[in-house]
PAVEXBA-82054 format. One record per residue (C-alpha): residue in three letters; z, x, y. Coordinates in steps of 0.02 Angstrom, whole numbers, plus 50000, padded with zeros to 5 digits. Each point is the difference from the previous one (the first is absolute). Layout:
BEGIN
ALAZXY
...
//
This chain:
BEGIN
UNK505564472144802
UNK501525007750095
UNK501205011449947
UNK502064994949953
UNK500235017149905
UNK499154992449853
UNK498345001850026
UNK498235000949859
UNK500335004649833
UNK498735006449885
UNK500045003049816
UNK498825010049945
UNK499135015250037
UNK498224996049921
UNK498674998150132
UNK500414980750046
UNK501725007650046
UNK499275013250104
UNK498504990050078
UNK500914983750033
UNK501365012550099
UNK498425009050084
UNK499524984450061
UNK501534993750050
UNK500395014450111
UNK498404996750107
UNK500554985550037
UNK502195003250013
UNK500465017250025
UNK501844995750022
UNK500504989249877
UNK501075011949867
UNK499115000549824
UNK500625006649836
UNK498985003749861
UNK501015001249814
UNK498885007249870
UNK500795004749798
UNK498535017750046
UNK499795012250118
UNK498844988050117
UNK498635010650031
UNK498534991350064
UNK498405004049901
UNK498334987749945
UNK500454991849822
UNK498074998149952
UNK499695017350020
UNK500885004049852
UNK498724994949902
UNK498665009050045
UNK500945016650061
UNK499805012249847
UNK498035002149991
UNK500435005650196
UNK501385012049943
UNK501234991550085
UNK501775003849955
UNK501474987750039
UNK500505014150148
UNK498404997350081
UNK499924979349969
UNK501594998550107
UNK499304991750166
UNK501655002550104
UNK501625005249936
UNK501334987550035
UNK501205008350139
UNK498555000950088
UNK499454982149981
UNK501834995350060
UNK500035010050136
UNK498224996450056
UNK500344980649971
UNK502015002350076
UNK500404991349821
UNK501745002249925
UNK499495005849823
UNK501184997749855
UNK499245011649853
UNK500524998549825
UNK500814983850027
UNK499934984449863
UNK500104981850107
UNK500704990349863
UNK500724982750103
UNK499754992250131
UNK501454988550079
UNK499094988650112
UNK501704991750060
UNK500345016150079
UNK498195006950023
UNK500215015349909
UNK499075010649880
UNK501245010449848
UNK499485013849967
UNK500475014749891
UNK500475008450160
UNK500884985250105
UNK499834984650062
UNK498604999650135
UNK500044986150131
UNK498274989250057
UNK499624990050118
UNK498164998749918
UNK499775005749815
UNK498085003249916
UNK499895005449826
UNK498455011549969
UNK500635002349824
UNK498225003849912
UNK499584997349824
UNK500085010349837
UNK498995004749871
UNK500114984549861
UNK500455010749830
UNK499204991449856
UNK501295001849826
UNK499395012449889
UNK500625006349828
UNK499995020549963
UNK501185014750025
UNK498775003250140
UNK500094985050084
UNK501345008650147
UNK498455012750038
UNK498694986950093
UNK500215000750167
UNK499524991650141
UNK499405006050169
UNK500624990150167
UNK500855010250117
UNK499775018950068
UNK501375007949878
UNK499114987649855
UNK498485011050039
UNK500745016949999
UNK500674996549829
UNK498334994849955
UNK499305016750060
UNK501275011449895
UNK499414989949835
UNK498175003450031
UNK500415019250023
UNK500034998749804
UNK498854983549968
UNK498374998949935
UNK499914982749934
UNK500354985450128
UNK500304984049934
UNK500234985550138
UNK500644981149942
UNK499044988350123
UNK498194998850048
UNK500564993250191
UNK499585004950165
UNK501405014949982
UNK499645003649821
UNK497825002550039
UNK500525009050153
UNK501195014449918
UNK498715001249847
UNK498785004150127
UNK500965010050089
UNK500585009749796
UNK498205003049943
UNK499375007350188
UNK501525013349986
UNK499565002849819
UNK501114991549876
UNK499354989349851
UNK500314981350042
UNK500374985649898
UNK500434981950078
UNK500804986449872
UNK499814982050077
UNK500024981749920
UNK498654995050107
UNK498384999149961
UNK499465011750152
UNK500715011850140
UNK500684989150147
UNK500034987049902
UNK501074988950142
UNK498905003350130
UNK498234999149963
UNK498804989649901
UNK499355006449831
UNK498415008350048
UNK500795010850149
UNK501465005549881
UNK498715006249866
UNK499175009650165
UNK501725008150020
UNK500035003649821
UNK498365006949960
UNK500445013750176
UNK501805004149926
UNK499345005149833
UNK498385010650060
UNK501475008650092
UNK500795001449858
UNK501404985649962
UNK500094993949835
UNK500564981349989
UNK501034990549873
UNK499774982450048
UNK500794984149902
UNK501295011749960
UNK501895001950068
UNK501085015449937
UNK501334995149874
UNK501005016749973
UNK500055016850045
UNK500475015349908
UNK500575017950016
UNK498965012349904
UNK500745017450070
UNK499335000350195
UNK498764986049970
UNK499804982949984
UNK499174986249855
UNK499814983550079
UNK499974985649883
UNK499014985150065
UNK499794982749956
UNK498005000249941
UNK500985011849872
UNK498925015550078
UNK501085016950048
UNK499665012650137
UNK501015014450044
UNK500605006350176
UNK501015012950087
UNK500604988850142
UNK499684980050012
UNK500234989950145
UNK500514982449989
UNK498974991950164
UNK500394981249931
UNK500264994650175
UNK501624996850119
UNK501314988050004
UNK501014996050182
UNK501615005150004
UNK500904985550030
UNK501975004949947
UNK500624999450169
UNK499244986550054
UNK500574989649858
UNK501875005849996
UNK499754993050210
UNK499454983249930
UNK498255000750072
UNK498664991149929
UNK498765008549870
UNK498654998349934
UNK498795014649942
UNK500605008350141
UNK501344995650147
UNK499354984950070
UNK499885001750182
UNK498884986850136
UNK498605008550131
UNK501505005550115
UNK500375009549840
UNK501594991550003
UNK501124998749828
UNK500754983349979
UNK501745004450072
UNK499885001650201
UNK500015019550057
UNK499235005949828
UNK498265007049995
UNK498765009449855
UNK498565007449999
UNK498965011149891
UNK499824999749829
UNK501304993349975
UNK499574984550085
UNK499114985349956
UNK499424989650144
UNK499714980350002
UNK499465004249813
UNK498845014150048
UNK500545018449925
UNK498765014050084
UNK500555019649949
UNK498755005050086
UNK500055011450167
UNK499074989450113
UNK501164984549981
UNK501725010250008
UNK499375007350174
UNK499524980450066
UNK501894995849939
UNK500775012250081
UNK499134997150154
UNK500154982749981
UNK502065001649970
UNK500305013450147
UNK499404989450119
UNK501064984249915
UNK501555011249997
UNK499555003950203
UNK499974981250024
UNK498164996750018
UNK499364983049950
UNK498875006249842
UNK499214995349839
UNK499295011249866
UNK498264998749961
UNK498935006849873
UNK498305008150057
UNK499055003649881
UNK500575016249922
UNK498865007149859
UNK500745012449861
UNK499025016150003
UNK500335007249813
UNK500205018350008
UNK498815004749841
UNK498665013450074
UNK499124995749831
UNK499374984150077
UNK500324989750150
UNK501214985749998
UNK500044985750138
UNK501124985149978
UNK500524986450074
UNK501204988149888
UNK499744980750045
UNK501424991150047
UNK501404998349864
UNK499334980549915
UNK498564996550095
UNK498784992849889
UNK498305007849978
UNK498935011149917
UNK499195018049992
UNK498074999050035
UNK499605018249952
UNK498315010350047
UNK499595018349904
UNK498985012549991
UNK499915018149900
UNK501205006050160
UNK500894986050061
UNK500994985249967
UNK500524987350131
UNK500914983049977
UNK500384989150115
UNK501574986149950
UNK499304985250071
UNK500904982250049
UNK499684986249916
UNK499344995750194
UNK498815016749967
UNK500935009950130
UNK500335016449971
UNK501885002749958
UNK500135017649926
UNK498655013949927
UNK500115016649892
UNK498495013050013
UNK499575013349899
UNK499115014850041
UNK498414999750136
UNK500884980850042
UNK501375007750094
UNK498725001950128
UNK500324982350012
UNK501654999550037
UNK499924997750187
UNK498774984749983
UNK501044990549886
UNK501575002950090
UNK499184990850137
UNK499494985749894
UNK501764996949935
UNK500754981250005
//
């Protein structure tokens, strides 16, 4: 990629954004690169948030690198506080709240937000969700006066900040309309594993159940749910899951999907436009996970430096931060056909998703099988 003035643009400050410019300055450190980010861009580890508090971790000491220092480190033109709302690919530029911004490449690193389920009460406006350092600081002033936790979503981030509640002593409760924790990434017997750990720790589950309304009573909360049951809570945390944030990328006329469609160049489907990250979805396959955002942005610095590359997959297992009980996954393949052939024992659960072939295409262990982890990863199809 050479330089006419224009240069990389980034938008985004999440860690795609930072990693994929990381990368990218390995491989071009002349090249001028601008990163445009609506925060401050500090550069801090997302999935630490969730398990942070039983650690004493304040937001302060979460923050990884502040963001001058990431732009001077990186020689990165930052643009704080700055909304990208357009882009005019006639022109190649980005608008923004601050200017227009020329490109001569553009990659949006635009991220995902918490989805926010509708939900009747005058205390509806006090659930809150937790995905970005300030997010968490918030978070942290609330349980200064909070008891009671209440979290809406029995997911990987919902199991790992009730464990994370009941080890730094608050009283737990996780609503979820499945019929066990995880309930998207493992089989039946491992989730009921998960559960039976999370509630000798001390989560209480609703499952079946959704929240319907939520209302004031002086500093506390009375959540209505759908089995008709009641609990009450100081704080509740919707943890429903995230949705990509596509806006941009639609105004631009890019194709969509669940996320911004891009090919294994991480390419967009207008020439010079690239995503990556959560908000991302690529060749159908949408990963917010660590371990594929750092192959992506690997994989698109060294597109961006005009290498001939590809992405690949390897296989990347999701570790699931609960120190209840050990998690291992690794999803199969988005529509492969198959099954789970599951093995268990008073302290473990492991499943293996096999083909309809009988290879191995994916696992989840539980417990003493995360010993396994290593051996299966090597069996992989």
């Amino acid at each position: 990629m050479t330089s006419d003035g224009k240069g990389l643009v980034v938008v985004g400050s999440g860690m795609a954004a930072w990693t994929l410019v990381r990368e990218f300055r390995k491989l071009d450190a002349v090249t001028p690169v601008t990163l445009v980010t609506e925060g401050q861009g500090h550069f801090y580890s997302k999935p630490m948030l969730s398990n942070a508090l039983a650690a004493g971790k304040t937001a302060a000491q979460l923050l990884g690198t502040p963001a001058t220092e990431m732009a001077q480190q990186l020689n990165v033109q930052l643009m704080a506080d700055t909304h990208a709302y357009s882009i005019n690919k006639d022109t190649q530029t980005l608008e923004t709240s601050t200017g227009p911004v020329p490109y001569q490449r553009l990659v949006l690193a635009t991220g995902a937000e918490p989805v926010r389920v509708p939900l009747q009460g005058d205390g509806a406006h006090r659930v809150v969700s937790i995905n970005s350092l300030e997010d968490y600081a918030r978070f942290r002033e609330l349980l200064t006066a909070s008891k009671r936790v209440v979290i809406m979503g029995a997911g990987l981030i919902g199991c790992e900040f009730a464990n994370d509640l009941v080890l730094g002593g608050y009283k737990v409760t996780v609503v979820d309309p499945s019929a066990h924790p995880l309930g998207r990434l493992l089989p039946e017997r491992a989730g009921v594993m998960v559960q039976e750990a999370l509630s000798t720790a001390g989560v209480k589950f609703h499952f079946g159940a959704f929240v319907q309304s939520v209302h004031a009573e002086g500093q506390a909360l009375r959540l209505e749910l759908s089995s008709g049951q009641q609990c009450l809570a100081d704080t509740v945390v919707s943890a429903v899951g995230l949705r990509p944030r596509l806006e941009l990328a639609q105004t631009a006329g890019l194709t969509t999907s669940h996320g911004i469609v891009v090919n294994r160049q991480l390419a967009t489907s207008h020439p010079g436009l690239y995503a990556l990250g959560d908000g991302a979805e690529v060749e159908g396959r949408w990963l917010p996970y660590v371990m594929p955002l750092m192959q992506c942005a690997r994989t698109l610095a060294a597109h961006l430096t005009g290498q001939a590359v590809a992405l690949t997959y390897p296989a990347m297992p999701v570790v699931v931060k609960t120190p209840a009980i050990g998690v291992v996954v690794v999803p199969p393949p988005n529509g492969v056909a198959g099954h789970w052939h599951t093995e268990s024992g008073p302290d473990f659960v492991q499943a293996k998703w096999l083909g309809e072939d009988g290879a191995l295409m994916g696992f989840a262990l539980v417990g003493t099988a995360t010993s396994q982890k290593s051996a299966l990863q090597k069996m992989l199809q």
